[in-house]
C-alpha positions, -999 to 999 in steps of 0.1 A, spaced: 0 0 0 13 34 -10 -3 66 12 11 101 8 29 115 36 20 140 62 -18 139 58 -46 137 83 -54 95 83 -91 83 87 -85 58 110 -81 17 93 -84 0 124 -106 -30 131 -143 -21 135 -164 -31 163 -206 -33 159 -225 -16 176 -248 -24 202 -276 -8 184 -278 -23 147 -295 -54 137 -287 -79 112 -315 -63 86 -318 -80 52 -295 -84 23 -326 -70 0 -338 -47 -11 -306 -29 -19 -303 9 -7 -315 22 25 -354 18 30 -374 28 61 -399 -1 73 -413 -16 104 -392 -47 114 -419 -79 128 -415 -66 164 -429 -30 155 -397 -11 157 -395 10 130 -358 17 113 -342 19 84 -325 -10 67 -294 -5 46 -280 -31 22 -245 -24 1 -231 -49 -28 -193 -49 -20 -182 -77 -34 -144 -76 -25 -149 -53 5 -129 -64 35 -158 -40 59 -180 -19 53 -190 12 80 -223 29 73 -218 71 83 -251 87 92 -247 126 93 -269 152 118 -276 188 102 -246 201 120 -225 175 98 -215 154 130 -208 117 116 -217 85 138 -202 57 120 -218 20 121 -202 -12 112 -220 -33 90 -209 -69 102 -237 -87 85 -225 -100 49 -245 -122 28 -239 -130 -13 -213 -100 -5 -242 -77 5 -233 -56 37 -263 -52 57 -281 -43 87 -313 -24 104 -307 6 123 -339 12 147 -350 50 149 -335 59 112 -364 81 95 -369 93 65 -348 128 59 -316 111 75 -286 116 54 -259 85 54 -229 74 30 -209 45 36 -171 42 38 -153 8 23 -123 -8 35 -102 -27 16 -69 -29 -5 -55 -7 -20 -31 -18 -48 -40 5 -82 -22 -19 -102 -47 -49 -95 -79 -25 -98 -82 -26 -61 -85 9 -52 -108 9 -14 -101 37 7 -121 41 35 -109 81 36 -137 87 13 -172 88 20 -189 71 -7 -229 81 -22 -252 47 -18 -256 35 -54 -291 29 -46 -297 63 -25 -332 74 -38 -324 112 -31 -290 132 -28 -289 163 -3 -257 182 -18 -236 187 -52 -199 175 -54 -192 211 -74 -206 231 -43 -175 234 -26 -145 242 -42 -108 246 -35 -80 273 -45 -55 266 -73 -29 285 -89 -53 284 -119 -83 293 -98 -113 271 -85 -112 231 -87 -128 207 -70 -118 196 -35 -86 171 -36 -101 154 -6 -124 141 -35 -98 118 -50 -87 84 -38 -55 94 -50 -33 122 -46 -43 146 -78 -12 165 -79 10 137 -73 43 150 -95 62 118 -106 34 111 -135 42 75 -139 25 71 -103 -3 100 -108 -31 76 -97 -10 53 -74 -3 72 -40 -34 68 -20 -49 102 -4 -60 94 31 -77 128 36 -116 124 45 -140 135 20 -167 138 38 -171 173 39 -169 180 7 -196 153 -7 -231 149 -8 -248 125 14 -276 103 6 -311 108 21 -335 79 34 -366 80 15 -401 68 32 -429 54 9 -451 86 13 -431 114 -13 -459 115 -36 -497 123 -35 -504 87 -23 -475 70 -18 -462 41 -32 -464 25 -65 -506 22 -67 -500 58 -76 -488 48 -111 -517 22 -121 -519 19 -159 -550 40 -168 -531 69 -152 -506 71 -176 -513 82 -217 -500 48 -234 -496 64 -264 -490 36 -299 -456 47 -308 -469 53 -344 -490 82 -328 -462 94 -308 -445 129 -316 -414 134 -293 -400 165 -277 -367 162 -266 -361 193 -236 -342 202 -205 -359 208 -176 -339 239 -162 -333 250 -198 -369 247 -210 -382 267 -172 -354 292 -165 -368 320 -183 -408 313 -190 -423 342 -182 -455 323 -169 -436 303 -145 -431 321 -108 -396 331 -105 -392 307 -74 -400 273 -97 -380 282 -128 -354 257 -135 -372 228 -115 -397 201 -119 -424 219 -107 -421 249 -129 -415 220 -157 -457 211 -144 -468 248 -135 -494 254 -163 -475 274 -180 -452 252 -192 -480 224 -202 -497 248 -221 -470 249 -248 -466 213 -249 -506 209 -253 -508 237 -275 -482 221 -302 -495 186 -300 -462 168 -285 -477 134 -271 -440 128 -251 -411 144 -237 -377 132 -234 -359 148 -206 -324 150 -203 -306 137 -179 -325 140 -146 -304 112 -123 -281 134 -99 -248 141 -117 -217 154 -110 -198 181 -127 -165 172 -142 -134 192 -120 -122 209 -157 -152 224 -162 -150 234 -128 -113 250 -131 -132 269 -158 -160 286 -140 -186 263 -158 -210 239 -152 -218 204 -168 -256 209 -179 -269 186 -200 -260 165 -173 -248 132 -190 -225 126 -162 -242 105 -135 -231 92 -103 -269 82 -86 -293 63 -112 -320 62 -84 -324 98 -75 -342 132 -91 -306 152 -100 -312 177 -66 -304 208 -87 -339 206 -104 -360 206 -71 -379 235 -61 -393 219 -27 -358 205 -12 -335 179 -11 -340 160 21 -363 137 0 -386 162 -10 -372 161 -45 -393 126 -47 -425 136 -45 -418 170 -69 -406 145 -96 -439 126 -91 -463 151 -90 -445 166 -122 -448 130 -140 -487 132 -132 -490 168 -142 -475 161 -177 -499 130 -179 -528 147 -168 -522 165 -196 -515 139 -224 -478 138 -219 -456 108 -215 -423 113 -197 -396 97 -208 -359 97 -196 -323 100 -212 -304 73 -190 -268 75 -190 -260 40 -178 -230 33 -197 -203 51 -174 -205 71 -141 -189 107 -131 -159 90 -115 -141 91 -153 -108 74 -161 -82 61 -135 -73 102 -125 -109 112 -115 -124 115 -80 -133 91 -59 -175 95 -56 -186 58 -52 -185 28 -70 -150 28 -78 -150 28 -40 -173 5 -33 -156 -20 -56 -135 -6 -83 -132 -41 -103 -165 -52 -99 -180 -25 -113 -160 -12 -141 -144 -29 -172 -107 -24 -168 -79 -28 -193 -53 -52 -198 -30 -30 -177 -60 -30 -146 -45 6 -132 -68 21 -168 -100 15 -179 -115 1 -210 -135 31 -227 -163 30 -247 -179 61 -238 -153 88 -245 -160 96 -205 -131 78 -193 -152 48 -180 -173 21 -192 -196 1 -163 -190 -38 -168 -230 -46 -176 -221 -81 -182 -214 -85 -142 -242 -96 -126 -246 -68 -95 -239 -42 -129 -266 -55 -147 -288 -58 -112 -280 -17 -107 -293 -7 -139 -326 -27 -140 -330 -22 -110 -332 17 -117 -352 13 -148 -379 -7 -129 -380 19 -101 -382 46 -124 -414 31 -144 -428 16 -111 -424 42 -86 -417 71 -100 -443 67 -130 -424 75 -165 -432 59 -197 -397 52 -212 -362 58 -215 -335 67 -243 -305 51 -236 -273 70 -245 -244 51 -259 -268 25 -260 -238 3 -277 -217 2 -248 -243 -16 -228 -250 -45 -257 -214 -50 -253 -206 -88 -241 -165 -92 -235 -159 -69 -258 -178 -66 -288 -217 -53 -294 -234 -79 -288 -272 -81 -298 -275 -116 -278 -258 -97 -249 -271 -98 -212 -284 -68 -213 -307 -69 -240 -316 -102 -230 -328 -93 -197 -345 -64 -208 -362 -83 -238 -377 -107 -210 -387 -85 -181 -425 -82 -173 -420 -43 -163 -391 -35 -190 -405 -46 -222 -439 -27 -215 -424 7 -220 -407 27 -246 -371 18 -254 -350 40 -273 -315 34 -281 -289 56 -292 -273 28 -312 -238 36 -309 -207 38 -289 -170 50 -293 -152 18 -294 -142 -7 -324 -173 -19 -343 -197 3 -323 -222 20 -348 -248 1 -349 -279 15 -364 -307 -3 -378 -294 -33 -358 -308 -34 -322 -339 -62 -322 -376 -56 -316 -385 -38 -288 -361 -11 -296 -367 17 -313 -333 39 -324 -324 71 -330 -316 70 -365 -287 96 -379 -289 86 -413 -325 99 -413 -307 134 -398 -279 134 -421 -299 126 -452 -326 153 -448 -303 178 -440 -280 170 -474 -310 169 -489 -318 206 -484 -282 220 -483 -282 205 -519 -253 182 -510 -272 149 -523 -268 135 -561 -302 117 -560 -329 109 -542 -324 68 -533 -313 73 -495 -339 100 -492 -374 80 -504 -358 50 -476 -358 75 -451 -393 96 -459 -405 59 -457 -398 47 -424 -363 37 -433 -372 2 -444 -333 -5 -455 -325 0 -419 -355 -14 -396 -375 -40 -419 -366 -73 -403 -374 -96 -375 -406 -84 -371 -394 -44 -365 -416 -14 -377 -415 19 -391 -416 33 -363 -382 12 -352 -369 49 -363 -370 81 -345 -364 109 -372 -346 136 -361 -334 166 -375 -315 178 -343 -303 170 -310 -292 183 -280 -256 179 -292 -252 201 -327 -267 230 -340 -297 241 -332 -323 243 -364 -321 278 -367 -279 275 -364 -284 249 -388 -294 272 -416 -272 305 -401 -235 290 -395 -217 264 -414 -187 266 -387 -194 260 -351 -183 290 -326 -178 271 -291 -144 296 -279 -169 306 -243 -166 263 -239 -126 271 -232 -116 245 -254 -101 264 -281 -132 255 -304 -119 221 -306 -147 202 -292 -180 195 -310 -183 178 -343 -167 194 -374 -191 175 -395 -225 197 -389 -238 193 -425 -253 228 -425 -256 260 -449 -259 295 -439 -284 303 -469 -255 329 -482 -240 345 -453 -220 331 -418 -239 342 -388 -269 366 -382 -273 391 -410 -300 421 -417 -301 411 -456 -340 405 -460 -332 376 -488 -310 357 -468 -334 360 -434 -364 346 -460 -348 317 -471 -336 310 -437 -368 309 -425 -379 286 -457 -355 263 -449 -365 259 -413 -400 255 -426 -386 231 -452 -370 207 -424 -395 207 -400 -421 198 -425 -401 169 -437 -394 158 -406 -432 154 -396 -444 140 -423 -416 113 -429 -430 77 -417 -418 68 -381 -413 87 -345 -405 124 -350 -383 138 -325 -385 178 -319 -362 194 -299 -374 224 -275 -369 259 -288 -366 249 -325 -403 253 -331 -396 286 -322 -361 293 -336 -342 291 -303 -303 300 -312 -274 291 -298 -254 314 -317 -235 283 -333 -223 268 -305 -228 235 -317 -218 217 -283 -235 235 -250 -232 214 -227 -216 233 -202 -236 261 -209 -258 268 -182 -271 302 -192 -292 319 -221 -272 304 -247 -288 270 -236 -318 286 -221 -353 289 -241 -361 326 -248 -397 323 -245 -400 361 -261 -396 347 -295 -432 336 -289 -443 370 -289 -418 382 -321 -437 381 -355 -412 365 -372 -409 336 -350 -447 330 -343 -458 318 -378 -433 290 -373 -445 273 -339 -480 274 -353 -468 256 -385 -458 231 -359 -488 229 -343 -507 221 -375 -488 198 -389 -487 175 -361 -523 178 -352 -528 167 -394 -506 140 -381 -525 128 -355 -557 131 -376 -544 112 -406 -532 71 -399 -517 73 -434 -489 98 -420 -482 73 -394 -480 38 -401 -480 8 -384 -465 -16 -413 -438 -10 -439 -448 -1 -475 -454 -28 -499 -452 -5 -529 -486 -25 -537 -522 -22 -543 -537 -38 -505 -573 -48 -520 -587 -55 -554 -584 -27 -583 -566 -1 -555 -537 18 -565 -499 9 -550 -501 22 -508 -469 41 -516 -460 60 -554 -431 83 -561 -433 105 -588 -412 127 -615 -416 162 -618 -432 155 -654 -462 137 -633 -452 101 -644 -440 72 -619 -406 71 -612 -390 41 -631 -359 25 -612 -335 49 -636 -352 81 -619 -334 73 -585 -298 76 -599 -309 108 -620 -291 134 -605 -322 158 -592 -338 177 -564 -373 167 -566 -391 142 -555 -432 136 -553 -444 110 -524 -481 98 -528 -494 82 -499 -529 59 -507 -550 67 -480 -574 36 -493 -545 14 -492 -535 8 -462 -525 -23 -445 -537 -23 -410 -573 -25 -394 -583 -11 -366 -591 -30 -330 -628 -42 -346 -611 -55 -376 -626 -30 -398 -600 -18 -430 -589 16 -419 -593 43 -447 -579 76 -447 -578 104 -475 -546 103 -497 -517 126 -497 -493 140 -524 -460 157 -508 -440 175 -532 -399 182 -521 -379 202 -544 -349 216 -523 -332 234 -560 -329 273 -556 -348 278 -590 -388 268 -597 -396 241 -615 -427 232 -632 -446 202 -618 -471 181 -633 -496 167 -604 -504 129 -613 -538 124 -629 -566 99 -631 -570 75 -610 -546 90 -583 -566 119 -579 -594 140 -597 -580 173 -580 -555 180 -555 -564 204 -523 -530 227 -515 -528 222 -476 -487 232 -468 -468 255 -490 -433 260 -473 -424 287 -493 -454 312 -483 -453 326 -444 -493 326 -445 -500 287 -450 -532 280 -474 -565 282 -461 -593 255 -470 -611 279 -489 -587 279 -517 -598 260 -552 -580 229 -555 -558 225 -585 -566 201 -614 -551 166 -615 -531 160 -645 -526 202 -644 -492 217 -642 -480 237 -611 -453 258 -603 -429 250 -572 -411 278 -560 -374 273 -554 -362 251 -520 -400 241 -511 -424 217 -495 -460 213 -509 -481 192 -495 -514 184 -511 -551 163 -507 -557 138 -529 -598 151 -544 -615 117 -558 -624 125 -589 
């Protein structure tokens, strides 16, 4: 064992029980208050440590005194026991003793006071208190097993630091039953939540503190929290578009990384978590000696009072603690090998993640952690579904993805799991780690090549149209096999990560210098166009076309076949100023500026939103169940799906390699394949949607008898006043006009 010299020692001695603690039970895992057979009421606390040689459990009293307990009882390498007269509100850690020898993975020191993996709520922020450096504030030192600034480099992470942490960390908080409304998990019985088909769903990807911090609706006191996220206020704009889910980032409690710190920043998006049970504290309005519980529910039931499935961005593939040089918060104390995959050289870590980490999923206890969060989550805390990031890393067996891998197959089989919505972001960092289109049923994915496409598509950066009718199709390349459907594929234009939609059509190179990286983070690859000029600009022509091309996107996006995803703010041309990577901007440049609401420019575009989902949700030809057939589906009908030349004829299989820019999509409303639950054929009215992303107009000829005997003009992306219904329809077999880089959508008239 190697310590640093002249530093204040936690004492390593032998540890005694106390007279007080019972033996408790190995399960459940956590701390959880409850009435022991005898009527004594306590709280029992139950710790996986596999390799542990003791574990002490540290309870803490407001004026942070510490009483320490030993936990003697050890069962399937669970350290447990019941504490009598522990309530709800009591904040605890634990501290682990074992070896410490870096070069084996063993890296136990019982200096550090370590957050319950299981703790349902977190009273504190490692980033609260920081310490003095010769290049200003960092987190505390105490923080790391090791000695940070250790300066023979070859031994940076070697030297253990036998300061105590426990000052500078956040404890965990014993949760009762009773943090919601009604307590329990009866509060989350089925017919209280939306269930919405994921055909029908539209998704809405937002922040919580982002999407509240500056809504003028909101009280000043719950911006930034999950109550101001269900004040009214906020539900009003989500009703108001037509959004039937969001997808909230990161809301487990997470750390923020000590360079961000040394920077006078903040981590965010908050894809850096260190408790997968517990409502990140920073987002509460009500406290955080539990209270933080009960807000997150009453939030989840606001939202589905109101329609709204919530659904979570988990971030289960690697914790805060990063490579073998970051801090010291809990599981690599708890049991440093048994939780993480290490390297050949077991001082490093094997990373998948690009976050110095990757947790070992295959390892049973791993694999327990992380379904046991997810059914918690769905259970008790009453969301609809997650979106996994670096979804790869966790289908990863020894080494490589692995579709047959642990993970998946436990999820694939679980009663509570395979009920909800499952969205994978289908890639990793490592070797052989993109894997879109191949995650099995169950899943849907985020699909990039949907992104990528539509945005060459309307920068003009495609030859042809092939990889565009796949993906206005549901992407049938990608998803059709094994029994998957369309809506296998969220379709997204942007993310949290990249350019805003606005940024998308104002920079072409990102501008991230307030991130203090030197603009070298974020992608380089952002597949944009500024319309004619970098940045914001007064020329009228340019501002037009920027707007056209925003209209242009998000009209593709939602009426392309699968899940569209929105992301907050671009419905209403939120702007990042081309910082294509905020996500250690907590401020206005990440913030929603609900003004643009109220900005005439802006306004036409969120209602364009609006009525383009709610034709979405009217029309089940604009979101099918069941891949095209390219087919008539009953006797003398026309094909379900027909693409089209600009001269009006169907396209022959020459027309896809034709270099072009235009492309018509005929959707048979009489044609399609499904029924609904009485068996009865569905029938819907037919649709022609006209793209033509080439700067010039170009005559079009709209397909005659027996497609149509007269085409109503419903979406016209190159006028700011959309078409009303009391327009004359044009002639089938008539020629039209499209105006330069354009969506027109039309109803199919019988004739």
């Amino acid at each position: 064992m190697s310590s640093a010299p002249e530093q204040e020692a936690v004492a390593d001695e032998p540890l005694a029980p106390p007279a007080d603690i019972r033996p408790g039970s190995p399960t459940p895992l956590g701390a959880r208050y409850r009435t022991a057979p005898d009527g004594t009421a306590g709280t029992n606390f139950a710790l996986w440590a596999g390799g542990a040689e003791a574990v002490e459990l540290c309870l803490f009293d407001d004026a942070e005194r510490e009483t320490r307990h030993a936990l003697t009882e050890l069962t399937h390498e669970i350290w447990h026991g019941f504490l009598p007269g522990v309530r709800p509100g009591q904040r605890y850690g634990f501290r682990v003793h074992g070896r410490w020898d870096p070069w084996s993975g063993a890296r136990w020191n019982p200096a550090k006071l370590l957050l319950d993996p299981y703790a349902r709520a977190v009273d504190g922020d490692f980033g609260t208190r920081t310490e003095a450096t010769g290049s200003g504030a960092a987190l505390p030192a105490q923080l790391y097993g090791h000695v940070r600034d250790w300066p023979q480099q070859q031994a940076a992470d070697t030297v253990r630091d036998d300061r105590d942490s426990a000052p500078y960390v956040p404890k965990g908080v014993v949760v009762g039953d009773d943090t919601g409304d009604e307590g329990g998990a009866d509060e989350w019985r089925d017919d209280r939540r939306p269930k919405t088909p994921w055909p029908d769903s539209v998704l809405y990807e937002l922040h919580v503190r982002g999407f509240t911090m500056r809504h003028p609706g909101i009280p000043e006191r719950l911006r930034g929290t999950y109550a101001g996220l269900a004040h009214p206020a906020a539900l009003e704009h989500l009703v108001r578009l037509g959004v039937t889910a969001v997808e909230l980032l990161p809301v487990h409690q997470f750390a923020h990384e000590d360079h961000l710190v040394r920077r006078g920043l903040r981590n965010y998006w908050g894809y850096n978590s260190i408790g997968y049970f517990a409502p990140h504290a920073g987002y509460a309005a009500t406290g955080t000696r539990g209270q933080q519980v009960g807000e997150f529910k009453r939030m989840v039931r606001a939202l589905h009072d109101a329609g709204i499935e919530v659904i979570l961005d988990v971030v289960y593939n690697h914790t805060a603690e990063a490579g073998e040089l970051g801090p010291t918060l809990s599981l690599r104390g708890i049991d440093n090998r048994g939780y993480y995959r290490l390297a050949g050289d077991a001082r490093r870590y094997a990373d998948y993640t690009g976050c110095g980490n990757t947790l070992h999923v295959v390892q049973p206890h791993v694999l327990r952690l992380i379904t046991d969060s997810l059914r918690y989550w769905v259970t008790e805390m009453g969301v609809d579904g997650f979106r996994f990031d670096l979804a790869a890393a966790l289908a990863r067996s020894m080494h490589d993805v692995d579709m047959l891998s642990p993970f998946l197959a436990v999820i694939a089989q679980d009663p509570v799991l395979r009920r909800v919505k499952l969205i994978a972001e289908p890639w990793d960092v490592g070797n052989g780690g993109y894997q879109v289109g191949a995650f099995p049923p169950l899943w849907t994915e985020w699909n990039d090549r949907y992104r990528d496409t539509v945005r060459d598509f309307w920068r003009g950066a495609q030859h042809d149209v092939r990889d565009l009718g796949y993906r206005l199709s549901g992407s049938s390349d990608l998803y059709a096999w094994g029994g998957r459907r369309p809506y296998a594929s969220v379709n997204f234009i942007t993310a949290h990560d990249g350019f805003t939609l606005r940024d998308l059509v104002t920079y072409e190179h990102k501008r991230n210098a307030d991130n203090g990286e030197g603009n070298r983070d974020g992608t380089h690859d952002n597949r944009s166009w500024n319309c004619g000029a970098e940045g914001e600009t007064d020329d009228p022509a340019v501002t037009a076309l920027r707007h056209r091309q925003l209209r242009n996107l998000l009209t593709t996006l939602l009426l392309s076949t699968g899940v569209p995803m929105l992301v907050a703010g671009d419905e209403m041309g939120r702007t990042q100023h081309g910082n294509n990577n905020a996500y250690c901007q907590d401020n206005a440049t990440s913030w929603l500026d609900w003004s643009l609401l109220d900005d005439p420019q802006w306004r036409p575009l969120a209602g364009l939103v609006a009525r383009l989902i709610a034709l979405r949700r009217a029309h089940p030809v604009l979101r099918r169940r069941a891949f095209f057939s390219g087919r008539p589906q009953q006797q003398g009908g026309l094909r379900d799906l027909a693409w089209f030349t600009a001269d009006g004829t169907e396209m022959t299989e020459q027309d896809w390699y034709t270099p072009g820019a235009t492309l018509g999509m005929y959707l048979s409303g009489n044609d399609i394949s499904q029924r609904d639950a009485r068996g009865i054929r569905i029938v819907d009215d037919s649709f022609l949607a006209v793209l033509h992303a080439a700067a010039q107009p170009r005559p079009f000829t709209l397909p005659g008898p027996p497609w149509a005997g007269g085409y109503e003009l419903l979406v016209d992306t190159a006028r700011e006043d959309q078409p009303g219904a009391a327009e004359p329809p044009y002639a089938a077999g008539g020629p039209i006009t499209l105006a330069g880089r354009s969506v027109t959508l039309f109803r199919a008239v019988p004739g």
